[in-house]
DOROLUM-548437 format. One line per field, with one value per residue (C-alpha): residue number from 1; residue in one letter; chain; y, x, z. Coordinates in pm, 1 decimal. Each point is the difference from the previous one (the first is absolute). Layout:
N
seti = NUM;...
marfi = A;...
kelum = A;...
v = Y;...
u = X;...
w = Z;...
END
This chain:
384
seti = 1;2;3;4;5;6;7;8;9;10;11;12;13;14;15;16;17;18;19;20;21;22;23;24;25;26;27;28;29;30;31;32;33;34;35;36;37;38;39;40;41;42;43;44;45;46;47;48;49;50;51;52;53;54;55;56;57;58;59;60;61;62;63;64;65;66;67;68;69;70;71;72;73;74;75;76;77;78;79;80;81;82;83;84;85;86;87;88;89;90;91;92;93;94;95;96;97;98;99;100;101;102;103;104;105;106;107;108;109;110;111;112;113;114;115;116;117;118;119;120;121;122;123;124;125;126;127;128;129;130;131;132;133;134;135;136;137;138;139;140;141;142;143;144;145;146;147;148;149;150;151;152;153;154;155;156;157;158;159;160;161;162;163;164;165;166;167;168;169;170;171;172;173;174;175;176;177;178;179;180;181;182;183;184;185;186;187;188;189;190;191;192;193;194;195;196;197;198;199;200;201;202;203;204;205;206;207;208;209;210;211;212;213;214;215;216;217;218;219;220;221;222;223;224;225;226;227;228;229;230;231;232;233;234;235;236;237;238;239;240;241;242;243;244;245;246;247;248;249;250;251;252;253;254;255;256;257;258;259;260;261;262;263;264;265;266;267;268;269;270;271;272;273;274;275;276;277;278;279;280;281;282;283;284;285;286;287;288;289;290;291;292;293;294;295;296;297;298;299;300;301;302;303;304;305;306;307;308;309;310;311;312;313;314;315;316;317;318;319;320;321;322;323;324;325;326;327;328;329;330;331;332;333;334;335;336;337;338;339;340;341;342;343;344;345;346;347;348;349;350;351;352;353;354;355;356;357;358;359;360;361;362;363;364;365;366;367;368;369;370;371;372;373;374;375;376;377;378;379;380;381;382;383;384
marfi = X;X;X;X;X;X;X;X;X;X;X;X;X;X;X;X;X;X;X;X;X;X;X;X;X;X;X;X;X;X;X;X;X;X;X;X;X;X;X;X;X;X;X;X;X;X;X;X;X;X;X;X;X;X;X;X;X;X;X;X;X;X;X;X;X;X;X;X;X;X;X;X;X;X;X;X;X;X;X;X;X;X;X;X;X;X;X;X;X;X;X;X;X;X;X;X;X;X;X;X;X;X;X;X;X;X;X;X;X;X;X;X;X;X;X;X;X;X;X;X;X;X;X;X;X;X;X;X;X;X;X;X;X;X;X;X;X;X;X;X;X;X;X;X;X;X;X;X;X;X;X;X;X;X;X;X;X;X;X;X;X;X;X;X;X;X;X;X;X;X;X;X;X;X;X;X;X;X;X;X;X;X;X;X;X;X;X;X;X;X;X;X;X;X;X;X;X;X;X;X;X;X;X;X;X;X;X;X;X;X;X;X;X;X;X;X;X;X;X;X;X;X;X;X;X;X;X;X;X;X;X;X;X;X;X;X;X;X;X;X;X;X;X;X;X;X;X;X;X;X;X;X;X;X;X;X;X;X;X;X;X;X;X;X;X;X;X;X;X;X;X;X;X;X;X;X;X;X;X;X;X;X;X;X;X;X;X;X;X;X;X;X;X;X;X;X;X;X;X;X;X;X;X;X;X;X;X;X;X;X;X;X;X;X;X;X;X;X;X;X;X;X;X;X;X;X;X;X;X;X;X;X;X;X;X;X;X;X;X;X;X;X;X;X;X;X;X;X;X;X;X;X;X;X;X;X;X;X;X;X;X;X;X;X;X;X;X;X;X;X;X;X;X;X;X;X;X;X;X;X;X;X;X;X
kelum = A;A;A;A;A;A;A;A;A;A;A;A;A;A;A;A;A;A;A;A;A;A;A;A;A;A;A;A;A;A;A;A;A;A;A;A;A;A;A;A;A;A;A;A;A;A;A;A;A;A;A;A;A;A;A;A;A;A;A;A;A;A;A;A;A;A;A;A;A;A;A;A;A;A;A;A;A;A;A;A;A;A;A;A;A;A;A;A;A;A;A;A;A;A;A;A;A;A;A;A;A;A;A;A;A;A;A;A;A;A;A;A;A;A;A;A;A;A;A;A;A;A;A;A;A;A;A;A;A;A;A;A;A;A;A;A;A;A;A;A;A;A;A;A;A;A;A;A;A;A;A;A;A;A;A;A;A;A;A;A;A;A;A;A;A;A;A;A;A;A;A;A;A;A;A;A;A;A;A;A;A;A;A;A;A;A;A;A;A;A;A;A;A;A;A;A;A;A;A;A;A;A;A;A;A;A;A;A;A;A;A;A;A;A;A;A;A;A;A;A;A;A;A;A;A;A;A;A;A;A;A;A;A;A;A;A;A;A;A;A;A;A;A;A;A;A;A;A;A;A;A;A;A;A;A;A;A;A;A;A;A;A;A;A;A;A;A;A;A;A;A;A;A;A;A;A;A;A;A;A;A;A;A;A;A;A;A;A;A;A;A;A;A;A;A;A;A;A;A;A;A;A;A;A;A;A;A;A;A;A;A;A;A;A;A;A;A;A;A;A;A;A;A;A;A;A;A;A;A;A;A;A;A;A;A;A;A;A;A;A;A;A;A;A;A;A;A;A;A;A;A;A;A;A;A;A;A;A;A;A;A;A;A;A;A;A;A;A;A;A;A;A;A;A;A;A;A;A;A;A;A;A;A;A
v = 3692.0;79.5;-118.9;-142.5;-246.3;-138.4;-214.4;247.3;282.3;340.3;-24.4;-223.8;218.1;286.4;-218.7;-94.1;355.3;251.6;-245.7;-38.2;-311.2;-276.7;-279.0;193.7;22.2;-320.9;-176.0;290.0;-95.4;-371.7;51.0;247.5;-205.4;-303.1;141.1;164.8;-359.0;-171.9;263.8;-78.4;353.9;190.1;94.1;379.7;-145.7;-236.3;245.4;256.1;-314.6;-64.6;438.3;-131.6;-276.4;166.5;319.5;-262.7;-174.9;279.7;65.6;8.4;-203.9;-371.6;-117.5;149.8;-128.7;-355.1;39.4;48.1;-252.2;-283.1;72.5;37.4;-239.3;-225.4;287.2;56.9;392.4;79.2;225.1;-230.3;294.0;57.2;-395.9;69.6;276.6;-216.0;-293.4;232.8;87.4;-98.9;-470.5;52.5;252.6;-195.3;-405.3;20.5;156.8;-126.3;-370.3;5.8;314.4;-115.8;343.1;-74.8;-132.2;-254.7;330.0;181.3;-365.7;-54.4;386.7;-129.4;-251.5;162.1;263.6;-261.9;52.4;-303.2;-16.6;161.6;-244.1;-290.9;176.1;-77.4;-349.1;-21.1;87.9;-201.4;-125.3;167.9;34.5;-188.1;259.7;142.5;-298.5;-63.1;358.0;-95.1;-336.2;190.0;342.2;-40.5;-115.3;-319.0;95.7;62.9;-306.5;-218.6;181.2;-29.6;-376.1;-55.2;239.0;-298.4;263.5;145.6;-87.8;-150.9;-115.9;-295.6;266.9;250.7;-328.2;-106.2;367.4;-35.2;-300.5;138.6;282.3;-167.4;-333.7;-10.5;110.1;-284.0;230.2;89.2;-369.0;-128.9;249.8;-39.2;-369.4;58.7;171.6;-227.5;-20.3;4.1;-68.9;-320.3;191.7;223.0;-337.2;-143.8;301.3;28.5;-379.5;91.7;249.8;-62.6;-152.1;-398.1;114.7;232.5;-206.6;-279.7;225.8;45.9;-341.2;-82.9;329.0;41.1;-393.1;14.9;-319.3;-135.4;-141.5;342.1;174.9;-214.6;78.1;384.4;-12.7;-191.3;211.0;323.8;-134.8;-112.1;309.2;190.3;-229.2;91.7;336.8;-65.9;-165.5;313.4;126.2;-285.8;-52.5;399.1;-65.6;-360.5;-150.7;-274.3;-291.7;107.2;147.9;-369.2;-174.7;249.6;-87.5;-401.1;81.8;172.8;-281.1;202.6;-119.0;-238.5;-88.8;266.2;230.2;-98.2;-49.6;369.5;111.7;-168.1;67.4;344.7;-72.3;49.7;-323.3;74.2;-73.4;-341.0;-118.7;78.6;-101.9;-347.4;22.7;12.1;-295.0;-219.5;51.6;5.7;294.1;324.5;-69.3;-382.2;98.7;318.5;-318.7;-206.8;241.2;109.2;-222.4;-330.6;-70.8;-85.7;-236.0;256.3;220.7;-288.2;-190.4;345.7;74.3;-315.0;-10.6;330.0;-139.6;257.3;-172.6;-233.7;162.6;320.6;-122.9;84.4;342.6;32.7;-134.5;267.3;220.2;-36.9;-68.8;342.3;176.7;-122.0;52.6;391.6;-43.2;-138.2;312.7;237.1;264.0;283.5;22.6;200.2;-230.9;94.2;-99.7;-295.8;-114.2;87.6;-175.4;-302.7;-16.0;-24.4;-270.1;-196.3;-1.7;-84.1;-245.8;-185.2;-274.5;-275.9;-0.1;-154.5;216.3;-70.4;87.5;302.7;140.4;-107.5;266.1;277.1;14.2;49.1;241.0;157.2;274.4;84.0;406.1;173.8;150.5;-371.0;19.4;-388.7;14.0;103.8;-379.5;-182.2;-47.1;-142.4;-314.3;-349.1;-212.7;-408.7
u = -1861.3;77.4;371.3;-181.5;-174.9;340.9;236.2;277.5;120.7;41.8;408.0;-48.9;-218.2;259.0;273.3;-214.2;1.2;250.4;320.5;289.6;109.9;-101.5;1.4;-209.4;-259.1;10.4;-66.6;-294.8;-128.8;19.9;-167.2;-288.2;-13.0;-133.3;-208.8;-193.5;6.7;-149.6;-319.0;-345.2;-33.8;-317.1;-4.6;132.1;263.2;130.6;21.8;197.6;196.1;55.5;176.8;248.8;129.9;8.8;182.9;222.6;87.8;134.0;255.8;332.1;180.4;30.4;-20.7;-377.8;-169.0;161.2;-152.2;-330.5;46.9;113.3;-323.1;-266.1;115.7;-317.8;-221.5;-285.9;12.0;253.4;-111.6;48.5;142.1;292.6;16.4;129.0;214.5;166.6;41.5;156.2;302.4;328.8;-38.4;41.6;-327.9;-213.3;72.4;-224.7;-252.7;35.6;-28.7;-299.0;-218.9;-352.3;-83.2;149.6;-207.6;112.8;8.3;310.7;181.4;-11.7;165.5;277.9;75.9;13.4;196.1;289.8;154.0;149.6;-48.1;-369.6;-75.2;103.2;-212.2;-325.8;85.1;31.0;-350.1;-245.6;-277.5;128.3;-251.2;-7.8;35.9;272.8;235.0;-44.5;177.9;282.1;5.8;18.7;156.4;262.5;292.7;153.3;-7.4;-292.5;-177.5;230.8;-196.1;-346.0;105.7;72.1;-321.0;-262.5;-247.9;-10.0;-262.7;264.5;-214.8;130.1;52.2;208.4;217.3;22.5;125.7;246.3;114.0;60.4;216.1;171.5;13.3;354.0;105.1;23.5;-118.8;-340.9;-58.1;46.3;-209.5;-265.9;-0.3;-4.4;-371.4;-256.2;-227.5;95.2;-183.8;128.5;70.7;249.7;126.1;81.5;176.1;206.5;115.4;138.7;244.1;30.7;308.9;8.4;-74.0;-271.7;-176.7;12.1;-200.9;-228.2;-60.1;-58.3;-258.1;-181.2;-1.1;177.7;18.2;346.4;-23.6;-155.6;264.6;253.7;-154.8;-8.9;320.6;167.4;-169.5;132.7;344.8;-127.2;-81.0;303.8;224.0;-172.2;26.3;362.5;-10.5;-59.4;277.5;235.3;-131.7;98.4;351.2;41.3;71.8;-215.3;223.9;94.9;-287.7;-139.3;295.1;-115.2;-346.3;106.2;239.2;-283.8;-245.9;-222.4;46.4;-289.0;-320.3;-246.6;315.0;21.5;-363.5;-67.6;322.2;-44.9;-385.3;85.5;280.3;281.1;171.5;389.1;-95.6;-177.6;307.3;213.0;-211.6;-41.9;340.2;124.7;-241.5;100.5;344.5;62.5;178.8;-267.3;59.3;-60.7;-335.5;-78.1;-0.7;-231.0;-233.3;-22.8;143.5;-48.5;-365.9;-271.6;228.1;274.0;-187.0;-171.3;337.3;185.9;-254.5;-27.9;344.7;-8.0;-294.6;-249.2;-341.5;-155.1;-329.0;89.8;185.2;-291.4;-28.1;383.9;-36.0;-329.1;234.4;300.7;-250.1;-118.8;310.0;96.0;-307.3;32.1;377.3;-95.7;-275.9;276.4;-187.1;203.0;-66.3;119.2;46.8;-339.9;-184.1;135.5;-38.8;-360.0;-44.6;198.6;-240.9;-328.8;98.3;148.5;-320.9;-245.5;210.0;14.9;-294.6;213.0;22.2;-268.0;-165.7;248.5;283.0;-159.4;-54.2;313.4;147.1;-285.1;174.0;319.1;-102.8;-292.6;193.6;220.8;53.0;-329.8;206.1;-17.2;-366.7;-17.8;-332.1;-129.2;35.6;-51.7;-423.8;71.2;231.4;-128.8;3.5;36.5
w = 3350.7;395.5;83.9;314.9;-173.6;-139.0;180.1;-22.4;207.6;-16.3;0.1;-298.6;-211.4;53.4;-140.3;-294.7;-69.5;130.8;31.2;-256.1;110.1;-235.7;214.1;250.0;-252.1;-139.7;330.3;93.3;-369.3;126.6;287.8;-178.4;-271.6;230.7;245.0;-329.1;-126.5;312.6;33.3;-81.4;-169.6;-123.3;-384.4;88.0;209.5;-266.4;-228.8;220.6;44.1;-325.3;-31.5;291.0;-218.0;-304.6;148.0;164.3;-331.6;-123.5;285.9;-187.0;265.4;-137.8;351.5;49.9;-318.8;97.4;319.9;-183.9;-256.9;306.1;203.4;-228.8;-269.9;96.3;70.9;-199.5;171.9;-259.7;-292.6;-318.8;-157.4;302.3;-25.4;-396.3;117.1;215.4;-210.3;-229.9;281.2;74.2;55.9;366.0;-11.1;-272.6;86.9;273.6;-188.0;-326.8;188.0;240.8;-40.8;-51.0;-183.3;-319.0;-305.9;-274.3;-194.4;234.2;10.4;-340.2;-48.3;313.1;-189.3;-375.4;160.2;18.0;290.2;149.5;385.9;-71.4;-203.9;226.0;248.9;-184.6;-86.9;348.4;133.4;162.5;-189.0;-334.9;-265.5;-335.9;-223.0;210.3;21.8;-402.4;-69.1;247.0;-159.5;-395.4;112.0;330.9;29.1;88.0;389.3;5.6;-168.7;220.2;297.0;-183.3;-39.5;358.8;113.8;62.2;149.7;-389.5;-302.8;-201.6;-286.6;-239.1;-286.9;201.8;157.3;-420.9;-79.0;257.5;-87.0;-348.6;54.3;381.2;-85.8;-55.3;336.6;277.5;286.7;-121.7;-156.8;367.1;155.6;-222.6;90.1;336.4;-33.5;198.7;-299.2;-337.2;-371.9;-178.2;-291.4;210.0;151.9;-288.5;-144.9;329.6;-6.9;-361.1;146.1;309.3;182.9;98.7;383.9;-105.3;-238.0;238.6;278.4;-284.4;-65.2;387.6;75.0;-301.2;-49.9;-375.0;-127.2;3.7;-390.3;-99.3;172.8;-175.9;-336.5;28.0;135.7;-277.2;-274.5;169.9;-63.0;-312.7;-92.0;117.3;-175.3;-330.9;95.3;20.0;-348.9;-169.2;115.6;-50.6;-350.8;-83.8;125.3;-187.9;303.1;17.0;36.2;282.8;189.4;-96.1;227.6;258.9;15.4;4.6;266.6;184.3;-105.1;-128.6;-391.8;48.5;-231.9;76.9;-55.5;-342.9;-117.9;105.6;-179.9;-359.7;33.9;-32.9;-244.9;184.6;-154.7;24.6;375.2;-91.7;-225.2;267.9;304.2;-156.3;-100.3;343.5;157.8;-291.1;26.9;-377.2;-166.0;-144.6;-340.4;57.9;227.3;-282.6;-290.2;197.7;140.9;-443.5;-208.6;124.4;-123.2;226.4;282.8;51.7;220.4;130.5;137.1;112.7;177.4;160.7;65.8;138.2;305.8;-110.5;146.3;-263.3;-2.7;-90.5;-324.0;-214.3;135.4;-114.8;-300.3;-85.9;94.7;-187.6;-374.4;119.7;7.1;-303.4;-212.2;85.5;-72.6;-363.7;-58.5;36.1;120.4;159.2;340.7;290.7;359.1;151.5;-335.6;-38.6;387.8;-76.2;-332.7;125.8;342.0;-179.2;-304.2;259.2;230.8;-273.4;-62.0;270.5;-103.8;113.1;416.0;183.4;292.5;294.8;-225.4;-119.0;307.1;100.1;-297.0;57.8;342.5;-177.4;-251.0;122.9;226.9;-296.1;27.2;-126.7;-277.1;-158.4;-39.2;71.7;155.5;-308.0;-192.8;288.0;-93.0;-331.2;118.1;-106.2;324.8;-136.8
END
C-alpha cells in the first residue's frame, strides 16, 4: 500500500516508526489509523492494512495501542483476532473495544464475559443491539454492574427469561429493581415480579407505564410482606420469641387475617394462639383454651371477637381440625414434613367455601413457597 494513497504524511510515517516518544506515536497511530479507516481499499490493500494494525498493536507503549483501540473501535478494518488482543489489555485499551467493535461474535462476548472481568464485562452489556444469547450469560454469569447496565441497555435483546434470571439473583438490590422498571417494554411476568420488590416510588411507575392494575398491585404487594413475615416466623419460632414478634407485627399492622390463615395452614399455630390472642385482647392461655378446649363455639366467638372476616371462619376452622388430627396421629415429623402434610389435609378439606370464597383463599395460599407443594392438592378441592 503506497503512503500516497493515505491521508498521512511522510513526517508522520517516520514518527510511527523511528521515534521514542510515545505520545508522538500515539497521535501518528491516530492519524494512520483513520485515514486507513476512511479508504475505499482493494482486497491487497486491506490486507497490507490489516499488517499496519497488527504490528501497531503490539507497540509496547500504552499510549499507541489506545490510540488504536479509540479509532478503530467501530471499524470493521480491525483483524478480529487484534480486536481480542486488545480486549484482553489494560480497561483504558479494551473498553473501547470490548464495547462497540462490530467484529466480535456471540462466541468472543460470551468468553469477555466468562472471563470475569468487571469493566469488560460492563462493556458488552453495553453494546448496541446486543444479541439474545449474549445478554442471557451477562444476565446468569456477570456481576451486579453489569446486569444493572444490561437492565438500563434498551438497544439489547433482553428476553423475559434472562430479565427472570436477573431478577432471581438482583432482586434484592434497589438499583437494578428500578432500572429494570425503567425499560420501555417489559413482560407482565417480569412486572409483576418487580412490583413484589420493588420500592413504593418504583412500583408506583410500574403501575402507571406498564398499566398494573392498582388492586393487583395491592395483592402482590401484601403477599410479599406476607411472605417475608413468615420468613421471619421461622426465625422467631427457633428463638421462642413469639409473643413478642406478634406485638410487633400488630404494632406494624401487619397481624391481619390472611397473615394468620397462611400461618396455621402450614401449622405454624403458636402464631395463631397468639395472633388471635392479641386482637381479642384476652390473655394466651384464655385464647389457647378457646381456640382447643372450648368445643365447637370457642373458636367460633374468639375469633369473632378478634374481627377476623366472617367468611373466612370456615377456612380457620378446617384449619385448626387439621392441625390437630396430625397432632393426635403422633407421627414424628421434622418442620418441612409437617408444613407439607398439614397443607394438603387442609386443602382437601376445604368442601365447605363457596366459589368467591375459595378463590378468595387460593389467592392466599396459592403463592405459598414451592417447598410447600400446595399446588399439588389444589385439583382435588370440593367447590359447594
Amino acid at each position: 500500500m503506497a503512503s500516497g494513497s493515505l491521508l498521512v504524511n511522510e513526517t508522520d510515517l517516520k514518527l510511527l516508526i523511528r521515534s521514542e516518544v510515545e505520545e508522538e506515536r500515539a497521535t501518528a497511530t491516530h492519524k494512520l489509523c483513520r485515514s486507513m479507516d476512511r479508504m475505499d481499499m482493494s482486497d491487497e490493500e486491506r490486507a497490507a492494512a490489516q499488517k499496519v494494525i497488527a504490528f501497531l498493536s503490539r507497540d509496547a507503549a500504552e499510549l499507541v495501542r489506545r490510540a488504536l483501540s479509540v479509532t478503530l473501535r467501530a471499524s470493521t478494518l480491525m483483524p478480529t483476532e487484534v480486536a481480542l488482543r486488545l480486549a484482553a489489555d489494560i480497561d483504558t485499551i479494551a473498553i473501547p473495544m470490548i464495547s462497540q467493535s462490530p467484529v466480535f461474535g456471540d462466541d468472543d462476548l460470551i468468553a469477555i464475559i466468562r472471563a470475569g472481568r468487571t469493566h469488560a464485562q460492563i462493556a458488552v452489556a453495553s453494546r448496541h443491539g446486543l444479541n439474545r444469547d449474549v445478554a442471557e450469560v451477562v444476565a446468569s454469569d456477570a456481576g451486579i454492574e453489569a446486569v444493572r447496565r444490561l437492565a438500563a441497555n434498551d438497544n439489547a435483546d433482553f428476553s423475559e427469561r434472562a430479565m427472570s434470571i436477573a431478577v432471581d439473583r438482583f432482586g434484592h438490590d434497589e438499583e437494578t429493581v428500578a432500572t429494570l422498571a425503567n425499560r420501555h417494554i417489559l413482560p407482565p411476568s417480569i412486572v409483576d415480579r418487580l412490583v413484589l420488590v420493588a420500592t413504593e416510588q418504583v412500583k408506583q411507575h410500574l403501575i402507571t407505564r406498564h398499566k398494573v392494575p392498582l388492586e393487583a398491585a395491592v395483592r402482590l404487594s401484601d403477599f410479599a410482606r406476607e411472605r417475608a413475615t413468615l420468613d421471619l416466623l421461622d426465625e422467631a419460632i427457633r428463638s421462642q420469641n413469639v409473643p413478642e414478634f406478634v406485638r410487633t407485627l400488630h404494632a406494624r399492622r401487619a397481624l391481619n387475617a390472611s397473615l394468620l390463615l397462611r400461618a396455621v395452614a402450614r401449622g405454624q399455630m403458636a402464631l395463631f394462639e397468639h395472633g388471635l390472642s392479641v386482637l381479642a385482647q384476652v390473655p394466651h392461655h384464655r385464647a389457647w383454651l378457646m381456640i382447643h378446649d372450648a368445643g365447637p363455639l370457642g373458636l367460633r366467638a374468639i375469633y369473632d371477637r378478634g374481627g377476623l372476616p366472617p367468611r373466612l371462619f370456615s377456612a380457620f376452622r378446617a384449619a385448626v381440625d387439621t392441625w390437630r388430627n396430625i397432632q393426635a396421629e403422633g407421627a414424628e415429623l421434622d418442620a418441612e414434613a409437617f408444613r407439607q402434610r398439614m397443607l394438603e389435609r387442609f386443602m382437601t378439606q376445604m368442601n365447605t367455601l363457596g366459589r368467591d370464597d375459595l378463590d378468595y383463599l387460593m389467592d392466599r395460599l396459592d403463592m405459598v413457597p414451592t417447598r410447600d407443594h400446595a399446588y399439588a392438592a389444589r385439583p382435588r378441592i370440593a367447590v359447594a
